[in-house]
C-alpha distance (Angstrom), angle and dihedral (degrees) to the residues before:
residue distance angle dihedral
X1 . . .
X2 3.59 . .
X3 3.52 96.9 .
X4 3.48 90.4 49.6
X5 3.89 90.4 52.3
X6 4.16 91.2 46.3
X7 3.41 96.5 58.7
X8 3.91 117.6 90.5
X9 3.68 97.0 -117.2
X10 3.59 86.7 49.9
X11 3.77 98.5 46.6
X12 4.16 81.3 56.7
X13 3.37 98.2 48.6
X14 3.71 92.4 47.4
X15 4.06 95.2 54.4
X16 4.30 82.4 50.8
X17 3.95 88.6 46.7
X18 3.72 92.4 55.9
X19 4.10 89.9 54.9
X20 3.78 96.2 41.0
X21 4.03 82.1 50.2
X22 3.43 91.6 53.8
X23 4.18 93.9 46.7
X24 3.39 99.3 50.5
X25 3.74 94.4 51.8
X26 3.68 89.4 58.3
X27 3.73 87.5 39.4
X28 4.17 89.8 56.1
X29 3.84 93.9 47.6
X30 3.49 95.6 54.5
X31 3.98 93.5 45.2
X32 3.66 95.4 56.2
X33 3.66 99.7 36.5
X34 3.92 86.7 50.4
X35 3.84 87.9 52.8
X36 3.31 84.5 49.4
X37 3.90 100.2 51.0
X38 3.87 94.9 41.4
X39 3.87 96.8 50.9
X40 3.36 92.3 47.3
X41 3.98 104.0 45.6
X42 4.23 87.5 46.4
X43 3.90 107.4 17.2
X44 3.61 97.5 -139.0
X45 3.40 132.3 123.2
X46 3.68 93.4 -163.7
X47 4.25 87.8 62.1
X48 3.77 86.5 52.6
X49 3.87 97.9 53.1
X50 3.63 88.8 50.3
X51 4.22 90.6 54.4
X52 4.08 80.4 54.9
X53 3.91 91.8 45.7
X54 4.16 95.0 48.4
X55 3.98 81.6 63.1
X56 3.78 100.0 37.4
X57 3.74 98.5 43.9
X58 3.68 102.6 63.3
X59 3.77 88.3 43.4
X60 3.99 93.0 65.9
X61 3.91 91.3 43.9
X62 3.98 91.1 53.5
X63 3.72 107.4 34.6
X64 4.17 88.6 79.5
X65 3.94 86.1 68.8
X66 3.63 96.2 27.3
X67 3.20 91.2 62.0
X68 4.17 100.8 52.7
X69 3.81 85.2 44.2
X70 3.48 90.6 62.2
X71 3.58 95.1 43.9
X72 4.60 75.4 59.2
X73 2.90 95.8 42.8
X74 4.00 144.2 77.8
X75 3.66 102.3 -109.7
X76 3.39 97.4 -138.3
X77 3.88 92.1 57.2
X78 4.38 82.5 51.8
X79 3.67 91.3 61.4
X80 4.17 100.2 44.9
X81 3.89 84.3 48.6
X82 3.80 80.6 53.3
X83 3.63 100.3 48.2
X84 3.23 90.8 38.0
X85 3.81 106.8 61.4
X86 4.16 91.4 42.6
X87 4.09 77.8 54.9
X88 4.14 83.6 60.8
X89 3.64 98.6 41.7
X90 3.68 88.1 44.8
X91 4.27 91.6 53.2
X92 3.92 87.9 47.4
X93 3.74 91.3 61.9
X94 3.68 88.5 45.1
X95 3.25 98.3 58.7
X96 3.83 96.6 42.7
X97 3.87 86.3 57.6
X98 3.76 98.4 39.4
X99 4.40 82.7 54.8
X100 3.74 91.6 43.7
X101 3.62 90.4 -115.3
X102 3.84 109.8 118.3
X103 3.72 114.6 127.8
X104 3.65 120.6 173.0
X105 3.83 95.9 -108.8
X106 4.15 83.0 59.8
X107 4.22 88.1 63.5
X108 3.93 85.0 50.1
X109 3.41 87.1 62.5
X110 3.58 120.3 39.5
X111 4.16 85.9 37.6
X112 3.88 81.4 63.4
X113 3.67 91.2 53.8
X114 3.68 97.3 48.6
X115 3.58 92.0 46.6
X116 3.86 93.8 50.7
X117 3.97 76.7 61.3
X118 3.37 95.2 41.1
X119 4.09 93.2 66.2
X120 3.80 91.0 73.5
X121 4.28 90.2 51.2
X122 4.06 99.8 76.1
X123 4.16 107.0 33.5
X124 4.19 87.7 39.3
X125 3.81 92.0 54.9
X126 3.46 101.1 44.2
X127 3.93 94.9 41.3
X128 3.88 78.3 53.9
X129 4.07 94.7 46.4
X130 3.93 83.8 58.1
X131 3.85 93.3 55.0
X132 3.21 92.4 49.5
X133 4.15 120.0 41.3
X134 3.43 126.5 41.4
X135 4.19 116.9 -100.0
X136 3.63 85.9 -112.0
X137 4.05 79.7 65.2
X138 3.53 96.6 47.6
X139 3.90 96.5 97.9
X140 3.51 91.9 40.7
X141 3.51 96.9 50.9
X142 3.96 91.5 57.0
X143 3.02 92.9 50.5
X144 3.86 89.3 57.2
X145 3.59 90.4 52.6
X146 4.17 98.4 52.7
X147 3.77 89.0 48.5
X148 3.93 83.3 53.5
X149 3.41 83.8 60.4
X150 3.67 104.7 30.6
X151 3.85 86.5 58.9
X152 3.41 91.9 67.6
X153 4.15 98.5 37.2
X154 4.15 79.2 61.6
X155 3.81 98.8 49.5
X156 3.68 104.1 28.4
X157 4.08 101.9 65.4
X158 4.10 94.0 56.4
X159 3.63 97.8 42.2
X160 4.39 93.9 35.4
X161 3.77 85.2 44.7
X162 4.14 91.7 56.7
X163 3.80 97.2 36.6
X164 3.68 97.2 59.0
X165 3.64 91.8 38.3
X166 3.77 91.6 51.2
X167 4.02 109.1 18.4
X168 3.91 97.7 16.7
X169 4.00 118.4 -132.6
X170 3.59 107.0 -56.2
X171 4.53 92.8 96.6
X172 3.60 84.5 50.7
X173 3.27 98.6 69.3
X174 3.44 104.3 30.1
X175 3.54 83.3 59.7
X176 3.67 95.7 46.6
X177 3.80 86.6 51.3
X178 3.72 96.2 53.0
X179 3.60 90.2 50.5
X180 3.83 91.0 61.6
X181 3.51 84.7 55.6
X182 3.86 93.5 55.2
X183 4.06 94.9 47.0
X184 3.64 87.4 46.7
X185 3.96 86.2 54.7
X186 3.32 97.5 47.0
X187 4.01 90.0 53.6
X188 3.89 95.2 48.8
X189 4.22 83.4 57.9
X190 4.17 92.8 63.2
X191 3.59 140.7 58.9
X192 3.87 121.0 -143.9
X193 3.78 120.8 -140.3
X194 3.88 101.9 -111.1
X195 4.15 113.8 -117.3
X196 3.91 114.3 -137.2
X197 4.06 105.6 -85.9
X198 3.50 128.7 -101.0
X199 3.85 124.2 -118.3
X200 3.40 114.4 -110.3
X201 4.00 117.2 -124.1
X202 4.30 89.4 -161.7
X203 3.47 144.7 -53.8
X204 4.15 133.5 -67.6
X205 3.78 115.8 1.2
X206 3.47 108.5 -27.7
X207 4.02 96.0 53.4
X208 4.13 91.0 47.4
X209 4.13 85.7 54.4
X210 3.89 89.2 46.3
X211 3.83 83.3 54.6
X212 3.71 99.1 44.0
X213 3.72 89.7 47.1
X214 4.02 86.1 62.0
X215 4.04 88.3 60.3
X216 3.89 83.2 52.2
X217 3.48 101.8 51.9
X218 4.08 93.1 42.8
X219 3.93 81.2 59.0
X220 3.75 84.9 41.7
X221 3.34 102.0 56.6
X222 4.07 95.3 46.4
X223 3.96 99.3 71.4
X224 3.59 80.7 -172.4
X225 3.44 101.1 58.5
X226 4.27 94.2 34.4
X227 3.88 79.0 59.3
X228 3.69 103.5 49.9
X229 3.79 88.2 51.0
X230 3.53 93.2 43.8
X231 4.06 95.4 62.2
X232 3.63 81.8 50.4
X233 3.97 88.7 63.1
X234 3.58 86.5 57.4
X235 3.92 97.3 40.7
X236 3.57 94.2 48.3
X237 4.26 89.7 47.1
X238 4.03 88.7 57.5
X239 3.73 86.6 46.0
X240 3.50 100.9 45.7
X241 3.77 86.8 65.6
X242 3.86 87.5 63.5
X243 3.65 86.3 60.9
X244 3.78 104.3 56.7
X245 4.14 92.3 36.8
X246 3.42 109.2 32.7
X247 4.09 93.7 94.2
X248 3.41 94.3 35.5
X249 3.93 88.3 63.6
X250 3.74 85.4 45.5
X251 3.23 97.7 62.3
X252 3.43 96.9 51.5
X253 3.58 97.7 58.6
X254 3.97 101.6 35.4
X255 4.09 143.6 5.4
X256 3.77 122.8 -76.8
X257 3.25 95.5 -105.9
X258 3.73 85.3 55.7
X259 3.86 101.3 50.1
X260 3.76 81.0 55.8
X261 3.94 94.2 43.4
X262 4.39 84.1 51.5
X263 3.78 94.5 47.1
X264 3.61 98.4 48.6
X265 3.53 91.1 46.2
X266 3.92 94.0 48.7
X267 3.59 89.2 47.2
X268 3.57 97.0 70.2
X269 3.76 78.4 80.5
X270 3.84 92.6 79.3
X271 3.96 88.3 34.3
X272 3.99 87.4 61.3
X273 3.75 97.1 36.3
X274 3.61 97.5 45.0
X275 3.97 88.8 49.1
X276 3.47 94.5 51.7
X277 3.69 91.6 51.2
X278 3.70 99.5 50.2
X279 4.04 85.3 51.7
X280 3.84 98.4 36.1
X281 4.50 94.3 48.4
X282 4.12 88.5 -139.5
X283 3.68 132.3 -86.0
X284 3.70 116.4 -52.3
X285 4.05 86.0 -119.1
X286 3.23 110.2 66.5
X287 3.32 109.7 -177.5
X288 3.45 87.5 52.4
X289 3.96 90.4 53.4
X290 3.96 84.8 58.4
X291 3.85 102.0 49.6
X292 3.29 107.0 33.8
X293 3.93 100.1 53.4
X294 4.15 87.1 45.3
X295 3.74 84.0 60.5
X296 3.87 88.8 49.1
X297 4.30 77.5 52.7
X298 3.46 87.7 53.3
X299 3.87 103.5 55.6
X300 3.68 82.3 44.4
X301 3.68 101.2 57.7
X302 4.05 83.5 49.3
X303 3.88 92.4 48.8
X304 4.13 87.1 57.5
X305 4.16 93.0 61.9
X306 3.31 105.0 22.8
X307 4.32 87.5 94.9
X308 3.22 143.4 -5.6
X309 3.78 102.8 -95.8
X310 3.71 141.4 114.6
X311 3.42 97.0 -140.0
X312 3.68 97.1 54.8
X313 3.85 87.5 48.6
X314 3.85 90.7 53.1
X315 3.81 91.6 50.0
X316 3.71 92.7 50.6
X317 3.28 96.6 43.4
X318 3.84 90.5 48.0
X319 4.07 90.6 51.7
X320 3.89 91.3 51.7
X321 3.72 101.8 47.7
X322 4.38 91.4 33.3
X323 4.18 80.9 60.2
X324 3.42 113.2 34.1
X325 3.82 101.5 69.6
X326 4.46 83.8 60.0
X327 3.64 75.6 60.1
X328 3.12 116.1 47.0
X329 4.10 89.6 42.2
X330 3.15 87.2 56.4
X331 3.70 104.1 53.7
X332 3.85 95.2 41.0
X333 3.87 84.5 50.0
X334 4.10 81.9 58.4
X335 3.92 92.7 55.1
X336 3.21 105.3 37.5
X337 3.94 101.1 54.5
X338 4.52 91.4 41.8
X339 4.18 95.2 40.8
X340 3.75 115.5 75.7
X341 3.77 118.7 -120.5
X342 3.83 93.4 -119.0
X343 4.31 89.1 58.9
X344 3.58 100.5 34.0
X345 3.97 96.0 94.3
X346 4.04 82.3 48.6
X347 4.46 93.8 40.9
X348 4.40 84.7 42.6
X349 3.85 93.6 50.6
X350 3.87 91.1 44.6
X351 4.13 89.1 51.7
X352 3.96 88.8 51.7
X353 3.53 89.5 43.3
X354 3.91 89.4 59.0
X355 3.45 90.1 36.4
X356 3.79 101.7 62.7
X357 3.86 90.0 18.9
X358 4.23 76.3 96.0
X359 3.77 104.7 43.6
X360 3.54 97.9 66.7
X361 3.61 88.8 64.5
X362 3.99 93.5 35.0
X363 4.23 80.7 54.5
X364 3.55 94.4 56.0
X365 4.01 93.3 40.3
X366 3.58 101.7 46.4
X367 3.85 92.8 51.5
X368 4.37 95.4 40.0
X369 3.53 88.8 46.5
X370 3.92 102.1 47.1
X371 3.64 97.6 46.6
X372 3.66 96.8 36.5
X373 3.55 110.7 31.5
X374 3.98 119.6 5.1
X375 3.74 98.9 39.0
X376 3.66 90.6 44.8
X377 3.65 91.8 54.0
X378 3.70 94.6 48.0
X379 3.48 97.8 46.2
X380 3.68 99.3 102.3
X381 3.74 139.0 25.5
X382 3.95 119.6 -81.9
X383 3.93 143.9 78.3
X384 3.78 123.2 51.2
X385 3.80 90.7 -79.9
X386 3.57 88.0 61.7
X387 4.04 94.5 46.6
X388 3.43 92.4 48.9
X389 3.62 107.8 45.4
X390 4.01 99.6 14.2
X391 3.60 132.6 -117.0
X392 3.63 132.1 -107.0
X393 3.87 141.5 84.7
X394 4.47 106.2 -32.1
X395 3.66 86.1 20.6
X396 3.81 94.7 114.8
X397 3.59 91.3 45.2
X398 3.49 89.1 57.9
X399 3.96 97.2 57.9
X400 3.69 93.4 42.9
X401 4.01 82.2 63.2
X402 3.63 91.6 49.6
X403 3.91 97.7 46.5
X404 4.82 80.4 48.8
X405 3.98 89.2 56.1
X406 4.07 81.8 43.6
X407 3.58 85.7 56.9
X408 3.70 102.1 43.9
X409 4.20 89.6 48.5
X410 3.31 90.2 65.0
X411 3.97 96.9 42.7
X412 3.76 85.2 62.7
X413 4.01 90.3 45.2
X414 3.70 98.6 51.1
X415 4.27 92.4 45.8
X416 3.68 92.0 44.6
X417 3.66 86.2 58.2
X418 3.54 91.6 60.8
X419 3.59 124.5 89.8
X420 4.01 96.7 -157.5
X421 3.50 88.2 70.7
X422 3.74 104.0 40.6
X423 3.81 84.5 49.2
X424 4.10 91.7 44.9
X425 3.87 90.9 119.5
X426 3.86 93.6 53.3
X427 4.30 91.9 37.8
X428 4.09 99.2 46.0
X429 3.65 96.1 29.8
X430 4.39 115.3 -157.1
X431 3.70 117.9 -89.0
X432 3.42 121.8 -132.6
X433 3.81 109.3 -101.2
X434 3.61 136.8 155.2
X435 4.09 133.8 -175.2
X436 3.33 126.7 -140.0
């Protein structure tokens, strides 16, 4: 880790660390206390899910072009235009709170705007991350970024959970906002090393889809890399259902203050795992380091429904977030040493493409089929559903997180089975790339 930190590119992309740290802690306390806020002002899990679509929507139509502009574009540059439009969606909500006039079609909005932004954040910092660490730093440089994140996932859920009981939303995001401000800062202090340009394929629309379509076909043309990210679509559909229900069941077993209490304890998972990645670099076999902690995921997400218990909630949540920085470490480690730097923004936008390509749809399930269908169902005592899983307000939540880890078990089962992706070393051999 030193070493890592001693070198230039690592000196750099410890000073833009420190700012992204800072912005997604504001960014976590906002998210839970808004889940918070909207589930309790309508009750629906369905109006939730559509708060987390507003923001996930726009992100899937803009990441094509996203994507070549980064590829343009200095990197750095990518990720202030990032910041800096969540900063204005941010201040819009602000405002409407500070004048009393926030209605839930408001967040709709102004989540859609920040998440327009929000399509440059993830391919422009990890096109950067290659430029600047060597690819024996790849691993440990993910891992970096998820405890970043996991910092915040730990903090935020006690203190979001207490301010919008007690104070309501309105420090949340002008917190949130400031911390924009601060990642922005923190970006304006460095210089990236600049990655050979791409060719342009023609001006306005037309030539940026000509140049996105070149990150496709790369993908494409590497079944085993079109594969990896393809059990990803699937992994990231069953998880996306933890995203929309997770409170929800919360607050069916315990207080708000206490679903916050339970996540931020849980999510010292990822604050442990992603540590120990950043110091350990990754296992040696990577594809290996992606599988086998997603089936890890797996048993979690089935741990969370099986009953209706806290404990059991704690543990699974505890077993997902512990494993899934070893995999995602792991897979970026994959990318970033076969993609060349001058496609990566293009490659990076395609992968979040595919990755929230599902979630929309995962949204709109996991919220239709709780309140219509599962929770129904499980509502009272009877059947073998009911025997197995109990019955009883959060009860359907809790199979529809069993029948996701289902789901994501046999994701891992079916890739395993292939031999393109066991062999993914020998078929999409490493590039030769170097940091600064």
């Amino acid at each position: 880790m030193k070493d890592f930190l001693n070198t230039p590119g690592g000196r750099i992309f410890g000073i833009v660390w420190i700012g992204q740290l800072v912005s997604n802690l504001g960014s976590a306390m906002t998210s839970f206390g808004l889940g918070i806020w909207v589930y309790q002002e309508t009750g629906s899990a369905t109006r939730l899910a559509l708060i987390v679509l507003s923001a996930r929507l726009p992100m899937l139509l803009v990441s094509p072009f996203a994507g070549a502009l980064i590829d343009r574009w200095d990197r750095r540059w990518a990720m202030i235009l990032a910041d800096t439009g969540a900063a204005v969606g941010t201040l819009a909500i602000v405002l409407l709170l500070a004048t009393g006039n926030l209605e839930t079609w408001h967040l709709y909005l102004a989540l859609a705007f920040s998440g327009t932004f929000a399509a440059f954040q993830f391919p422009a910092y990890g096109a950067a991350t290659t430029l600047l660490v060597g690819k024996e730093h790849y691993a440990r440089a993910s891992g970096l970024l998820q405890l970043a994140g996991s910092i915040g996932r730990v903090a935020a859920p006690t203190v979001a959970a207490g301010v919008v009981v007690w104070v309501g939303l309105t420090p949340l995001f002008i917190f949130d906002f400031v911390s924009f401000l601060i990642a922005v800062g923190t970006l304006l202090l460095v210089r990236f090393p600049a990655a050979e340009p791409s060719e342009r394929k023609g001006r306005g629309v037309r030539g940026l889809l000509l140049e996105a379509k070149e990150g496709l076909d790369f993908v494409l043309e590497r079944r085993a890399l079109f594969i990896l990210m393809m059990s990803f679509v699937v992994v990231n559909f069953a998880f996306a259902f933890q995203g929309v229900l997770l409170i929800p069941l919360l607050l069916n077993l315990t207080t708000e203050q206490g679903a916050g209490f339970i996540v931020s304890i849980a999510s010292a998972g990822i604050v442990v795992g992603s540590l120990g990645v950043s110091v350990w670099g990754g296992p040696k076999d990577r594809i290996a380091g992606v599988y086998l902690p997603i089936l890890a995921m797996g048993i979690g997400l089935i741990l969370i429904g099986l009953r209706p218990g806290v404990g059991l909630v704690i543990a699974g949540i505890l077993l997902i977030n512990f494993t899934h920085p070893v995999a995602g470490a792991s897979s970026q480690s994959i990318w970033q040493s076969k993609v060349p730097p001058n496609l990566q923004g293009r490659v990076f936008a395609i992968r979040q493409v595919s990755a929230i390509s599902a979630a929309p749809i995962a949204f709109l399930l996991a919220g239709t089929l709780a309140d219509n269908v599962f929770e129904p169902a499980m509502a009272e005592a009877g059947g073998m559903a009911s025997t197995i899983f109990g019955s009883g307000p959060g009860r359907g939540i809790g199979v529809l997180f069993v029948l996701a880890g289902i789901l994501v078990l046999l994701t891992v089962f079916v890739s395993w089975k292939n031999r393109r992706i066991r062999d993914i070393e020998v078929e999409v051999p490493d590039l030769d790339l170097v940091g600064v």
